[in-house]
N, CA and C atoms of all chains as a GROMACS GRO file, in nm:
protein
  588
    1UNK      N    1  -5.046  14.102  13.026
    1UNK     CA    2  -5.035  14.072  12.883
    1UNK      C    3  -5.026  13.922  12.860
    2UNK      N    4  -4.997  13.827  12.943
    2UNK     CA    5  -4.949  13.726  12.965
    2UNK      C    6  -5.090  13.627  12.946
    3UNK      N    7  -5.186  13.694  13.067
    3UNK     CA    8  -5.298  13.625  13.061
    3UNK      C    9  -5.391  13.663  12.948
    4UNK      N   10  -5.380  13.760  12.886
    4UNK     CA   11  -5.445  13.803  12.723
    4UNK      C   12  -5.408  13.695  12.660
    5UNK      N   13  -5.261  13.690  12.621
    5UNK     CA   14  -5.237  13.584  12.521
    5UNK      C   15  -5.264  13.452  12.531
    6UNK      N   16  -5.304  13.439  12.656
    6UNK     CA   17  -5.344  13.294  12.668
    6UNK      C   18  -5.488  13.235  12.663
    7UNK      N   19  -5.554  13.402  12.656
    7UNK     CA   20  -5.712  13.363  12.669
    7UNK      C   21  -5.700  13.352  12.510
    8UNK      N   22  -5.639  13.426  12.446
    8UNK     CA   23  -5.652  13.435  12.292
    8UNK      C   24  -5.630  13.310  12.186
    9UNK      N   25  -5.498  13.235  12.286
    9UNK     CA   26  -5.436  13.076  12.236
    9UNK      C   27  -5.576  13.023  12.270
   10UNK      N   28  -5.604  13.011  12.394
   10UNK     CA   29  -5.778  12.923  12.406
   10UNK      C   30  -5.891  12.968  12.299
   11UNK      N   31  -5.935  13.112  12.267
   11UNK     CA   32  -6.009  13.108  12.168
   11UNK      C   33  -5.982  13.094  11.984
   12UNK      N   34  -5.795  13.048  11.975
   12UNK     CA   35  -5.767  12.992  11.889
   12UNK      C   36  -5.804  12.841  11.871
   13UNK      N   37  -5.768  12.826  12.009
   13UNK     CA   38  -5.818  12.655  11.968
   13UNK      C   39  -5.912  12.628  11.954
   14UNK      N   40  -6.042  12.642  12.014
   14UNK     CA   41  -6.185  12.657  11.971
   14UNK      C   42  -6.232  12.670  11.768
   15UNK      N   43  -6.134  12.799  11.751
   15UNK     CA   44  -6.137  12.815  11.654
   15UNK      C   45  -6.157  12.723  11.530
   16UNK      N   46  -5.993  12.643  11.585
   16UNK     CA   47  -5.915  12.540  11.515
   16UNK      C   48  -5.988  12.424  11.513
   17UNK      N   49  -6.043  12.450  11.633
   17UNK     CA   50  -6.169  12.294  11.620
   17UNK      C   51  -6.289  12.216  11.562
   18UNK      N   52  -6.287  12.353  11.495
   18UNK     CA   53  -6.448  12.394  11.416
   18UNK      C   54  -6.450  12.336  11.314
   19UNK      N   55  -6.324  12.354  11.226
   19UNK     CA   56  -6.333  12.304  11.065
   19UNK      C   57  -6.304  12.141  11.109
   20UNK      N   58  -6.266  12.098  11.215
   20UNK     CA   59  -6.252  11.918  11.158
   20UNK      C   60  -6.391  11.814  11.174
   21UNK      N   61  -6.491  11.924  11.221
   21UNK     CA   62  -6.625  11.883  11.176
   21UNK      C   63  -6.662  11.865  11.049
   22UNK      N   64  -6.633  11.956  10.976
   22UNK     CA   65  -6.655  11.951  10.832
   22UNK      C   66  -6.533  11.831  10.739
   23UNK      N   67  -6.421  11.865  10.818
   23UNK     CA   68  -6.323  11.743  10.785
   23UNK      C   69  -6.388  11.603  10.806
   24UNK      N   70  -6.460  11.606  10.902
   24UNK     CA   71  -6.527  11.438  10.952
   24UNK      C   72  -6.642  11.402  10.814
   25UNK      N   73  -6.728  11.547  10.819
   25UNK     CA   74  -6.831  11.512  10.769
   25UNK      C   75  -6.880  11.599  10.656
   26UNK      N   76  -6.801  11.626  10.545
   26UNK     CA   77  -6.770  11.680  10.379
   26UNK      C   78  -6.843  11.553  10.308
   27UNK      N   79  -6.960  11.600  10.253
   27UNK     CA   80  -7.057  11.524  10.148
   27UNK      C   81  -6.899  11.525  10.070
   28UNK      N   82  -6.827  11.643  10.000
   28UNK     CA   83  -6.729  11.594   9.871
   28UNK      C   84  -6.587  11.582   9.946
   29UNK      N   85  -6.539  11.544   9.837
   29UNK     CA   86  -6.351  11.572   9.887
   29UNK      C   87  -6.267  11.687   9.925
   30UNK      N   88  -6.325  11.784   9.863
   30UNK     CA   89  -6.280  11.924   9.852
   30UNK      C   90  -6.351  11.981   9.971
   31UNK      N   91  -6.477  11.980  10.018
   31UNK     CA   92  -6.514  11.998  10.151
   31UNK      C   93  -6.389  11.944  10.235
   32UNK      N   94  -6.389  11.861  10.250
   32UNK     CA   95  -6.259  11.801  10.357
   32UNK      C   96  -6.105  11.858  10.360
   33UNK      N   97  -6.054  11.923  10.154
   33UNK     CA   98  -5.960  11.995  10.187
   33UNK      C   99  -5.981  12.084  10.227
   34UNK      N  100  -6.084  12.186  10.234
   34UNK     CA  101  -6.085  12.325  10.280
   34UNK      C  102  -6.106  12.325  10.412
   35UNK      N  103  -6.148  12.200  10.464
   35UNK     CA  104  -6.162  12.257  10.620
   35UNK      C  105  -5.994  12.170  10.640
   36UNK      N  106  -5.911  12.094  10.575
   36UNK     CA  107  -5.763  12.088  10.626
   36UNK      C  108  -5.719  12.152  10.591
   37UNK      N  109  -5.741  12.309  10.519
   37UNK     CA  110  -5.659  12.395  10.468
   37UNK      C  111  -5.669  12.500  10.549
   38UNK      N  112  -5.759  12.525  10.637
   38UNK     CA  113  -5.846  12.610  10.742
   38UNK      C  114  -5.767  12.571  10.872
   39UNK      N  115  -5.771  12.424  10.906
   39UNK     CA  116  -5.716  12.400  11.010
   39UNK      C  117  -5.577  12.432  11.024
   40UNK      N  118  -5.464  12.384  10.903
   40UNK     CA  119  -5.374  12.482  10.913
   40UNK      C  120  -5.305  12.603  10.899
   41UNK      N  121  -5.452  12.692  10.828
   41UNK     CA  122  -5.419  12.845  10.852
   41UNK      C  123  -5.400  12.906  11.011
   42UNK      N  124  -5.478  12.783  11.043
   42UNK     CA  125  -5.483  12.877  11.208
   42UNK      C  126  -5.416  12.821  11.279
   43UNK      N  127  -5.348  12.669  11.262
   43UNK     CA  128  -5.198  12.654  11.389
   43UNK      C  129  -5.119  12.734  11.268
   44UNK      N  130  -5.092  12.794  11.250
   44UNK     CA  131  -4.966  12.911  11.135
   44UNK      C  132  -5.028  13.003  11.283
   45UNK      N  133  -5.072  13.045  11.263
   45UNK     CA  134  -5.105  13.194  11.428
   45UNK      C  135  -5.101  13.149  11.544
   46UNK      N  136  -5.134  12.998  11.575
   46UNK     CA  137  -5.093  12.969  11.682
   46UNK      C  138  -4.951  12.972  11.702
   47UNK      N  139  -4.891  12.876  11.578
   47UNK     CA  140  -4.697  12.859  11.660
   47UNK      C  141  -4.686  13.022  11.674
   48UNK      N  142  -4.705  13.120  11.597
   48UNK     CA  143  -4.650  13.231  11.592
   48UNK      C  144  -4.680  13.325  11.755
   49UNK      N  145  -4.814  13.273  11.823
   49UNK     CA  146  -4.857  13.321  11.970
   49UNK      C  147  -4.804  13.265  12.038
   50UNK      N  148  -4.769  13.136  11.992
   50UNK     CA  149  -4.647  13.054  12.154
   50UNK      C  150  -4.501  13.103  12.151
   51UNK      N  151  -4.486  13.119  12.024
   51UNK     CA  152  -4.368  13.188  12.013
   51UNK      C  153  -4.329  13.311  12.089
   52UNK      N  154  -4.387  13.365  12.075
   52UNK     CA  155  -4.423  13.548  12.127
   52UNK      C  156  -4.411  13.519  12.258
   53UNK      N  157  -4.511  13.392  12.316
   53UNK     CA  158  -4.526  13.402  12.491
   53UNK      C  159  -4.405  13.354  12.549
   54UNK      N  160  -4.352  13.276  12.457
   54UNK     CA  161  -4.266  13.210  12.491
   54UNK      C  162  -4.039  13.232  12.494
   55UNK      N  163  -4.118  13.390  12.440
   55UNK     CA  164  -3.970  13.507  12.361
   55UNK      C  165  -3.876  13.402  12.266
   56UNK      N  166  -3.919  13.331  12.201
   56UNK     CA  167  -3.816  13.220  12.108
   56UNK      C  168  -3.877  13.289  11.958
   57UNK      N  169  -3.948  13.401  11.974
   57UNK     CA  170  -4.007  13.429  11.808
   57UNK      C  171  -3.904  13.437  11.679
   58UNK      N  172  -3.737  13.402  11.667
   58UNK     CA  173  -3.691  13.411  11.598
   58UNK      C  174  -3.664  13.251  11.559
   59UNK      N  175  -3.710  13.153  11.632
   59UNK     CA  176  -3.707  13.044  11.553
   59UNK      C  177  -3.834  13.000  11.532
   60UNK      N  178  -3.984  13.005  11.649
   60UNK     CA  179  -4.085  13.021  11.538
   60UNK      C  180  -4.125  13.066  11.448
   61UNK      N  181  -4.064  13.173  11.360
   61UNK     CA  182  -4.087  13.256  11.271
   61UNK      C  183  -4.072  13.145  11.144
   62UNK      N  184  -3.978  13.128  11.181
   62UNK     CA  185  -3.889  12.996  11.037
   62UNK      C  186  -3.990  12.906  11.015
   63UNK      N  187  -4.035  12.851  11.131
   63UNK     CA  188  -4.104  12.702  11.165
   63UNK      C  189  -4.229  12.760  11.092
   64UNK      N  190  -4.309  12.871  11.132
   64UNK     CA  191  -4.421  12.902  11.088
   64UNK      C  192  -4.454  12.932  10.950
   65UNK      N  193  -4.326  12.974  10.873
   65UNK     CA  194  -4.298  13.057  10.741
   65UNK      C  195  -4.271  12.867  10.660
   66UNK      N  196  -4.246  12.830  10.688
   66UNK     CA  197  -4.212  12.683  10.610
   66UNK      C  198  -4.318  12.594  10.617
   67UNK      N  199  -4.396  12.611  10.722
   67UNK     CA  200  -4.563  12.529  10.725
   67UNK      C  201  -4.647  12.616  10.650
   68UNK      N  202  -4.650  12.743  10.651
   68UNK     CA  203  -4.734  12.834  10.503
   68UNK      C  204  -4.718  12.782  10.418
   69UNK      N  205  -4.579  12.782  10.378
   69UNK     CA  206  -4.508  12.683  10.242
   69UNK      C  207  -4.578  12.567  10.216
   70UNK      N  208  -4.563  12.456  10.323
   70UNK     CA  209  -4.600  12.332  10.299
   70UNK      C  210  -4.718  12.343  10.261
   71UNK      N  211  -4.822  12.458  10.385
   71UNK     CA  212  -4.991  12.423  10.358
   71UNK      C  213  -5.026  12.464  10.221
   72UNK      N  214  -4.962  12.588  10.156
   72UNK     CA  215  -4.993  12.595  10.007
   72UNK      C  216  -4.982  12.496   9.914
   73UNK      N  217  -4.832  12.453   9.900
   73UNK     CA  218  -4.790  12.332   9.825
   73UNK      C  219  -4.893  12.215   9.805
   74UNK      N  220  -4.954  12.169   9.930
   74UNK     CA  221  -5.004  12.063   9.947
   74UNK      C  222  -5.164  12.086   9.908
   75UNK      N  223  -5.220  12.200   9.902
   75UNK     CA  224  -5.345  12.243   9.853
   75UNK      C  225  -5.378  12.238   9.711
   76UNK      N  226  -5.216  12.325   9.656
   76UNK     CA  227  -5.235  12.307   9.470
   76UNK      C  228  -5.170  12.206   9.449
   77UNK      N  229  -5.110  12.115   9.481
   77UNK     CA  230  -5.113  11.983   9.448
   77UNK      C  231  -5.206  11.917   9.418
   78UNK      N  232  -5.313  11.895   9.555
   78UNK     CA  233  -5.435  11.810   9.568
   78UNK      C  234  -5.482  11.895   9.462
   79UNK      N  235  -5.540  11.999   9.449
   79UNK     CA  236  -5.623  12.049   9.405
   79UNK      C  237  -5.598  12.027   9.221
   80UNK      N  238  -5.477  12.035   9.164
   80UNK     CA  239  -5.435  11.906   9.071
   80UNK      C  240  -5.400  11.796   9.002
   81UNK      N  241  -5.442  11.727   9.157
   81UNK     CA  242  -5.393  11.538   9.182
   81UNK      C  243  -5.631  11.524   9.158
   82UNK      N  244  -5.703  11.613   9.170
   82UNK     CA  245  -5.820  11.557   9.163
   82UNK      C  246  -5.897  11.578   9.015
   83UNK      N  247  -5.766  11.626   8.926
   83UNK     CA  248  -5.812  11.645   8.764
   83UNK      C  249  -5.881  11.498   8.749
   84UNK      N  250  -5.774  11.412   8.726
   84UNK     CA  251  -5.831  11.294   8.666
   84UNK      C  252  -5.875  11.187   8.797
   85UNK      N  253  -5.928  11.241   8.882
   85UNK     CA  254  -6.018  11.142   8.953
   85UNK      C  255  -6.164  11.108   8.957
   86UNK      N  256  -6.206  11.029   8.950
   86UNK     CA  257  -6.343  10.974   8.925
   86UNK      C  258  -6.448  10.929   9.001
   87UNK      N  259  -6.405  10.961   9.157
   87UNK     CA  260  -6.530  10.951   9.270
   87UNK      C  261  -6.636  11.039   9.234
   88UNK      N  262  -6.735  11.005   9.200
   88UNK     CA  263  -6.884  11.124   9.151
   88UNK      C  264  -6.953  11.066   9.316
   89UNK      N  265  -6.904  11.218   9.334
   89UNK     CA  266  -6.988  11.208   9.501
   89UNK      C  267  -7.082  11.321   9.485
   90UNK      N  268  -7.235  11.301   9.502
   90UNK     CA  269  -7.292  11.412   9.439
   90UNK      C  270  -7.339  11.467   9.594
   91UNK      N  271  -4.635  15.564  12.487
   91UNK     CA  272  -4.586  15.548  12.390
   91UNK      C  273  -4.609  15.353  12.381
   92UNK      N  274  -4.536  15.330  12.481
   92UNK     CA  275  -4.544  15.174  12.516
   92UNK      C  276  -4.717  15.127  12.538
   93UNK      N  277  -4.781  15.207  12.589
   93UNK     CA  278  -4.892  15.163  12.612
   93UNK      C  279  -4.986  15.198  12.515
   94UNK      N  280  -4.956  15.276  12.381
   94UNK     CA  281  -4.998  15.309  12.253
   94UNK      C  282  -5.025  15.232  12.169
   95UNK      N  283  -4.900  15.146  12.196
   95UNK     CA  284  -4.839  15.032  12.096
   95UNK      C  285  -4.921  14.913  12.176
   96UNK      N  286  -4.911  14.893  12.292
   96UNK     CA  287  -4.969  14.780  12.351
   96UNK      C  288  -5.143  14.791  12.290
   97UNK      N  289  -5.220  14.897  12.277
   97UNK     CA  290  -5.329  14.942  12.274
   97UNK      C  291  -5.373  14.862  12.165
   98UNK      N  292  -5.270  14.957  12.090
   98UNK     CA  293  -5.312  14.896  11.926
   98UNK      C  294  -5.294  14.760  11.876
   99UNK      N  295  -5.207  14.666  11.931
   99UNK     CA  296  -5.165  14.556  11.922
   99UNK      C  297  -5.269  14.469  11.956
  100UNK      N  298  -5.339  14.518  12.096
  100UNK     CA  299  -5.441  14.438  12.136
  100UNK      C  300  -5.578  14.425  12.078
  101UNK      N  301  -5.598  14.561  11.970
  101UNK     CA  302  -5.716  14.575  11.927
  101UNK      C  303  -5.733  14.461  11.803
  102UNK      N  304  -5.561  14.477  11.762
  102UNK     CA  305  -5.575  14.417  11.617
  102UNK      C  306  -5.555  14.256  11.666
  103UNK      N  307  -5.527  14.232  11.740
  103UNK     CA  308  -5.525  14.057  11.783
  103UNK      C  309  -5.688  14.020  11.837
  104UNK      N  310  -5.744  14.149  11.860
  104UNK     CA  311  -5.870  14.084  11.909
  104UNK      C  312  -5.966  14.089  11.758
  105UNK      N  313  -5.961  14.140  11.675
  105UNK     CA  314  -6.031  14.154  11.571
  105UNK      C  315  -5.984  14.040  11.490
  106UNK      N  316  -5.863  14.011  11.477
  106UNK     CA  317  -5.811  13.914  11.420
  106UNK      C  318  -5.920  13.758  11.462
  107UNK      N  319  -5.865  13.747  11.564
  107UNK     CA  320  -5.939  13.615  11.644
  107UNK      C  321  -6.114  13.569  11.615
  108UNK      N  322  -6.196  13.729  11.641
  108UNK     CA  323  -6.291  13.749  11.560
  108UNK      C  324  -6.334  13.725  11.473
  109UNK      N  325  -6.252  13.754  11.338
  109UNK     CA  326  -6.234  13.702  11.213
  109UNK      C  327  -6.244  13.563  11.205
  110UNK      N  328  -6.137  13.494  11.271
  110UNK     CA  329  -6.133  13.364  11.211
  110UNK      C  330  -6.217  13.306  11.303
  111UNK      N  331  -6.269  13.300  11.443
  111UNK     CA  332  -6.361  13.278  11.459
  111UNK      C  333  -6.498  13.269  11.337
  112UNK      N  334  -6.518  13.400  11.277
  112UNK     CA  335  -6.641  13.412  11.203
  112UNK      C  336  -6.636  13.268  11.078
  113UNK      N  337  -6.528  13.313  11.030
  113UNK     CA  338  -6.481  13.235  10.922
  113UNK      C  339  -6.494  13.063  10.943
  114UNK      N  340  -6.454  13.024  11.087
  114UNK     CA  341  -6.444  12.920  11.129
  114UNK      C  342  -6.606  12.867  11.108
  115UNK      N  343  -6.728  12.936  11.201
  115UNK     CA  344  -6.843  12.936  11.170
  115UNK      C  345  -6.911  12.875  11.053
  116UNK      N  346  -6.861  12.976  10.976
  116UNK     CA  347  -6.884  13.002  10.830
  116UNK      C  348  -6.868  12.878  10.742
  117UNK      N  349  -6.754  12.846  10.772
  117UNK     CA  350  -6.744  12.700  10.665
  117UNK      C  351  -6.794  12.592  10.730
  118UNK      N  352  -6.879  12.595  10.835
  118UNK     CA  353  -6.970  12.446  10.895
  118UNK      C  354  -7.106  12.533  10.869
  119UNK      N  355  -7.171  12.635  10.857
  119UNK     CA  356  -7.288  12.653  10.849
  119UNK      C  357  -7.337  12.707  10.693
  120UNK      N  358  -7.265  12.732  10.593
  120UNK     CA  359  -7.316  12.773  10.460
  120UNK      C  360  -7.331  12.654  10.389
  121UNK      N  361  -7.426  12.636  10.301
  121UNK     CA  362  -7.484  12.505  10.277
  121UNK      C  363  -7.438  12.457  10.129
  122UNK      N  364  -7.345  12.522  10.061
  122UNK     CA  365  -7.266  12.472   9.939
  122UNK      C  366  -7.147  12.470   9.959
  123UNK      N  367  -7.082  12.378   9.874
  123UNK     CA  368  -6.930  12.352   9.891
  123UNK      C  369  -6.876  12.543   9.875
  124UNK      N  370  -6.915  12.601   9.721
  124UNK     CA  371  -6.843  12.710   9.677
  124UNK      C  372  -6.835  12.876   9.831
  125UNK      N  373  -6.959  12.859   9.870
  125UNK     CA  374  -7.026  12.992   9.935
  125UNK      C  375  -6.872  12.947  10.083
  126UNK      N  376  -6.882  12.823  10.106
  126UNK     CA  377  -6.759  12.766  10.197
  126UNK      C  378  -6.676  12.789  10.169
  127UNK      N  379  -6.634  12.792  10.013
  127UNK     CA  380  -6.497  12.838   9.999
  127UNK      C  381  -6.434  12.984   9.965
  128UNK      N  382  -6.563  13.070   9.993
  128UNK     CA  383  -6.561  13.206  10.010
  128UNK      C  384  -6.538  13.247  10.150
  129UNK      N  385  -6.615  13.172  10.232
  129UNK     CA  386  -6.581  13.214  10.396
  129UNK      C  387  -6.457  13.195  10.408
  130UNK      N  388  -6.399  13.076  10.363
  130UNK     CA  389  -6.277  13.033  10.374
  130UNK      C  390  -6.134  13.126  10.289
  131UNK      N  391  -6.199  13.146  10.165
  131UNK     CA  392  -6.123  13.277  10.088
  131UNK      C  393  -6.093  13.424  10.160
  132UNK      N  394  -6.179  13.460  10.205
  132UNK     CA  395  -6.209  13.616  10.241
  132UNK      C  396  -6.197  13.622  10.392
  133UNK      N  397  -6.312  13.578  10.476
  133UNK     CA  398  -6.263  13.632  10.609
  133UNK      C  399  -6.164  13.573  10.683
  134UNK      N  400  -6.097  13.432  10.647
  134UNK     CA  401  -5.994  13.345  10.725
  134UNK      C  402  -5.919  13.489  10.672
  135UNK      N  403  -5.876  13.472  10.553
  135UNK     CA  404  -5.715  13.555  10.488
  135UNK      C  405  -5.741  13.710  10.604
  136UNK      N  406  -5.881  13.761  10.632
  136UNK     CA  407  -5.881  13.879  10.674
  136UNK      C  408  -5.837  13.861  10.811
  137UNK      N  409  -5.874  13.768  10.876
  137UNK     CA  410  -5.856  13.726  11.023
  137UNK      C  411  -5.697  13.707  11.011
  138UNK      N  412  -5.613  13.646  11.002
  138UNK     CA  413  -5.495  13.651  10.955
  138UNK      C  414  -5.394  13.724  10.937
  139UNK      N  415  -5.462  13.798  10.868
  139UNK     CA  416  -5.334  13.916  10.800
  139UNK      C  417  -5.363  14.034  10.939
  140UNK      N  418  -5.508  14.040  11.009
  140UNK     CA  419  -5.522  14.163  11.137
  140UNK      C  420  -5.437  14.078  11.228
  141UNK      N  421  -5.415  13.959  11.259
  141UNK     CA  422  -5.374  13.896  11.358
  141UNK      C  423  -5.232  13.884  11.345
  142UNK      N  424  -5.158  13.887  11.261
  142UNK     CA  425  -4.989  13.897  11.268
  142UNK      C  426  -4.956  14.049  11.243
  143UNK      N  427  -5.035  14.153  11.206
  143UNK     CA  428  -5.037  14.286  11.178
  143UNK      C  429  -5.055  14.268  11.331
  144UNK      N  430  -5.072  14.244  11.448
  144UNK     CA  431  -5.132  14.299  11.569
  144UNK      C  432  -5.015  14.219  11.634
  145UNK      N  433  -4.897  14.097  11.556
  145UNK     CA  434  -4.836  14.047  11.664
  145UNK      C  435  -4.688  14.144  11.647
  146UNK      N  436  -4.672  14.220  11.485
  146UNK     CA  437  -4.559  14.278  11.396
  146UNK      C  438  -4.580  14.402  11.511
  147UNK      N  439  -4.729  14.466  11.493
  147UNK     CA  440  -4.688  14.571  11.607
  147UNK      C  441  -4.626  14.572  11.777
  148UNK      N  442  -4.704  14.467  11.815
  148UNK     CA  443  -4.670  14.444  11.939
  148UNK      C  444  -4.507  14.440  11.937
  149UNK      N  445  -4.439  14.354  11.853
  149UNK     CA  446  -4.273  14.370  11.860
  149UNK      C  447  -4.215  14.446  11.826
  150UNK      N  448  -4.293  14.582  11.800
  150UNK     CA  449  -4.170  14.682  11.779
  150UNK      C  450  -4.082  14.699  11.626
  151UNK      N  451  -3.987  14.732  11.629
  151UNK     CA  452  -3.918  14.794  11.514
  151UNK      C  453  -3.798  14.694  11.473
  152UNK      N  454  -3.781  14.583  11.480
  152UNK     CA  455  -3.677  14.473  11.522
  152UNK      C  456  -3.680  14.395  11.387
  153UNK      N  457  -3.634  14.306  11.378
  153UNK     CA  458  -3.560  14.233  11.268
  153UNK      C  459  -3.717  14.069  11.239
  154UNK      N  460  -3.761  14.076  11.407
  154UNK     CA  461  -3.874  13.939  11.341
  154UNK      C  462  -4.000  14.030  11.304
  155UNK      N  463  -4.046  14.219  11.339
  155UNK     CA  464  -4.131  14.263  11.265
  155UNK      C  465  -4.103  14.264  11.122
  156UNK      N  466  -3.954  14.249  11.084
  156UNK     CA  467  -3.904  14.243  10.932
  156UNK      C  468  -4.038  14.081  10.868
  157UNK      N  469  -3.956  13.972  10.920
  157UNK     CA  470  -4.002  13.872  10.901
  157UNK      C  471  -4.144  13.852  10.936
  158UNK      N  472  -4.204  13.913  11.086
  158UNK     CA  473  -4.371  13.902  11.017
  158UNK      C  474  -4.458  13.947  10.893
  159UNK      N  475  -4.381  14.088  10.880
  159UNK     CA  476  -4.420  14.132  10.747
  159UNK      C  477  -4.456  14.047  10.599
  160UNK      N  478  -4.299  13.986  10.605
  160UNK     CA  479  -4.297  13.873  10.519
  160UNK      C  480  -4.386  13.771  10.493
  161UNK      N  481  -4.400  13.720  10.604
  161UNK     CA  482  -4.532  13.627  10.606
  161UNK      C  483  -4.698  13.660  10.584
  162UNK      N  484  -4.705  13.768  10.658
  162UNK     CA  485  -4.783  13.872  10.601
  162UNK      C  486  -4.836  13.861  10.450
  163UNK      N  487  -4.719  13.925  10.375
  163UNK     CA  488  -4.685  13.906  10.300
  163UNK      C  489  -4.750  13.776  10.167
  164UNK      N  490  -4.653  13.700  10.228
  164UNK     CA  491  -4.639  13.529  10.178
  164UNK      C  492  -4.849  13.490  10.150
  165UNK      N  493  -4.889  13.529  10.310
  165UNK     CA  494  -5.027  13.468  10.338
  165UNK      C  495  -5.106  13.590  10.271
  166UNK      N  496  -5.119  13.676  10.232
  166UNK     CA  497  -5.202  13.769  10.172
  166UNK      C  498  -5.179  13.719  10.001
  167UNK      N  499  -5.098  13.694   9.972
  167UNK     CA  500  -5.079  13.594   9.821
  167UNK      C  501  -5.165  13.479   9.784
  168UNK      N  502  -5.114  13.395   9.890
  168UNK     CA  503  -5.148  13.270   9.876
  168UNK      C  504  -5.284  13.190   9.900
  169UNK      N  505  -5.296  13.228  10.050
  169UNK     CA  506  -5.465  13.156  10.111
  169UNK      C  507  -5.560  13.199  10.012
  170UNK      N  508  -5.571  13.340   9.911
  170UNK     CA  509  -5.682  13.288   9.856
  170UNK      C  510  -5.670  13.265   9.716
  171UNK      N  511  -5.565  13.236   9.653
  171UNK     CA  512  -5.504  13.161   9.538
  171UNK      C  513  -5.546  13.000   9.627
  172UNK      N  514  -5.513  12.944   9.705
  172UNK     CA  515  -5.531  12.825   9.731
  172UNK      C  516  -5.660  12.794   9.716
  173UNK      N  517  -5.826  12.910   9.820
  173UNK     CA  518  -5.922  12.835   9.772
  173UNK      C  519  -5.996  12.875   9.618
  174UNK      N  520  -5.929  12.978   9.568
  174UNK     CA  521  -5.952  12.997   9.435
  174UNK      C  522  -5.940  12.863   9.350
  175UNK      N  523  -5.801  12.822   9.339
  175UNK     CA  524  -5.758  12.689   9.308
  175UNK      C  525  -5.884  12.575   9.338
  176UNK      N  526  -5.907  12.518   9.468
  176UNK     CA  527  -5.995  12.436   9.492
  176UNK      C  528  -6.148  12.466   9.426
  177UNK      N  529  -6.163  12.565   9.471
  177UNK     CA  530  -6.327  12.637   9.383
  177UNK      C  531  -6.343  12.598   9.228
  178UNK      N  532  -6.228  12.616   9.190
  178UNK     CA  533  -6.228  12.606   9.031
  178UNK      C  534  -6.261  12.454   9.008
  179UNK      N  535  -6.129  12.364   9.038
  179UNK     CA  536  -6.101  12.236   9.075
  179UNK      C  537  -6.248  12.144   9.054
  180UNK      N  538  -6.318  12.216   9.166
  180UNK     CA  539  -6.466  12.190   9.213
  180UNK      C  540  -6.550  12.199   9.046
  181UNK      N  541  -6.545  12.350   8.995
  181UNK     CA  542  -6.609  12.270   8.902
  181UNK      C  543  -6.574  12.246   8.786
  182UNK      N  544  -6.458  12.258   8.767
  182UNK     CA  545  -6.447  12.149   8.637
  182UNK      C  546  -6.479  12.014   8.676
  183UNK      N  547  -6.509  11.987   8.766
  183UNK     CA  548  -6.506  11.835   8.850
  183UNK      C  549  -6.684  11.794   8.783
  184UNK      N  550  -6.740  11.912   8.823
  184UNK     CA  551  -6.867  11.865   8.820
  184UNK      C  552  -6.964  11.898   8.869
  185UNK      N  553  -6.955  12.005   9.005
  185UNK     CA  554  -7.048  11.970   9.110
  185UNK      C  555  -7.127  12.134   9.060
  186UNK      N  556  -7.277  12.116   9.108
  186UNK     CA  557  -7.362  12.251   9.078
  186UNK      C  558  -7.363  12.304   9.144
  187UNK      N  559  -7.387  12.437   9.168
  187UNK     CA  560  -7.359  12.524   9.262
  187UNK      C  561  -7.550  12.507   9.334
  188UNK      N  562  -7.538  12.616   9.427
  188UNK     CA  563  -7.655  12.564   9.525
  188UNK      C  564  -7.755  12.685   9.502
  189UNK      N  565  -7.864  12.706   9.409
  189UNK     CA  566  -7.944  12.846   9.376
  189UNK      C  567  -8.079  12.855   9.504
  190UNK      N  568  -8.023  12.808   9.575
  190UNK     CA  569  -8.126  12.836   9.670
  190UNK      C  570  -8.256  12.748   9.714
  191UNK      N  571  -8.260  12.728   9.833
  191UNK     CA  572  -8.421  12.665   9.838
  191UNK      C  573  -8.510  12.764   9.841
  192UNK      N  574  -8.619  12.718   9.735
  192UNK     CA  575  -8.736  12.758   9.698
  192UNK      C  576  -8.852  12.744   9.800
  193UNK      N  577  -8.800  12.645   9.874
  193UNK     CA  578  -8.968  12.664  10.025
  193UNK      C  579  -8.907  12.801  10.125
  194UNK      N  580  -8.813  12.868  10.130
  194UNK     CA  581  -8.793  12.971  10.203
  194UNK      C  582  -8.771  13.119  10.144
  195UNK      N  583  -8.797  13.121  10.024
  195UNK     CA  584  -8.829  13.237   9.955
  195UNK      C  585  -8.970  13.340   9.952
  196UNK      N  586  -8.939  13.456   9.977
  196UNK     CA  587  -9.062  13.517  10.016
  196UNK      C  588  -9.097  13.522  10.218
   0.00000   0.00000   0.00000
């Protein structure tokens, strides 16, 4: 079970690696949040798989449940900090 | 019984991974901002919610399946209120959506 979860952490990271292409290279701004909003949907499943391998899942739970928090917060923020902005990136 | 639970646990962590794999794909190869923020809406949240559903089973009947639930929970709310949010964002901003190229039709 041990070596499952670890092939699974490796095809998380792969995963995780994918959107900061689009982070590098987003024609708009909002391209760039969605692939940083992507990137931290998926370390949220990672802490929660190290946790597990690691039998400490009652304090990654917290850690993981408070970075959901943050990654939302910080999405509808931006996503209302770009009302009155004026980069016309077409 | 144990190996029931192990069964099922493993199916739903591998479908999970799947998912966001696809999803991952998805938002570097669809060619408009919005159709991106559908991959990103729909199959991430689906990849997600199979993948802590597959970690809640694996632990059994205990107090942190309480709390995966929760999160569960929390992330079935939120991730696609977030790219809903951005999508919108997008166009009151301005930008046109993408109706297709016309040299690959037909």
């Amino acid at each position: 079970m041990q070596t499952f979860f670890i092939t699974i952490a490796l095809v998380l990271c792969i995963a995780l690696l994918i959107p900061f292409y689009r982070v590098y290279k987003g024609p708009t701004v909002f391209d760039r949040l969605l692939g940083s909003a992507a990137v931290g949907a998926k370390i949220l499943t990672l802490i929660l798989l190290f946790g597990l391998m690691f039998d400490r899942l009652d304090m990654f739970i917290d850690i993981s449940l408070g970075y959901a928090i943050l990654n939302f917060v910080g999405v509808i923020a931006m996503a209302k900090y770009f009302r009155s902005s004026a980069r016309a990136t077409k | 019984m144990t190996f029931l639970q192990d069964a099922l646990a493993v199916i739903l962590v591998l479908g999970g991974t799947f998912f966001m794999l696809v999803g991952s794909i998805g938002i570097n190869r669809l060619p408009d901002f919005f159709t991106r923020a559908h991959a990103s809406g729909k199959v991430d949240t689906l990849g997600i919610l199979m993948f802590l559903t597959g970690l809640a089973v694996f632990e059994g009947f205990t107090l942190n399946a309480a709390k995966l639930l929760l999160i569960i929970v929390f992330v079935a709310f939120t991730s696609p209120v977030a790219a809903h949010a951005l999508a919108r964002r997008a166009l009151l901003y301005g930008m046109k959506p993408w109706y297709g190229n016309p040299k690959n039709e037909g």
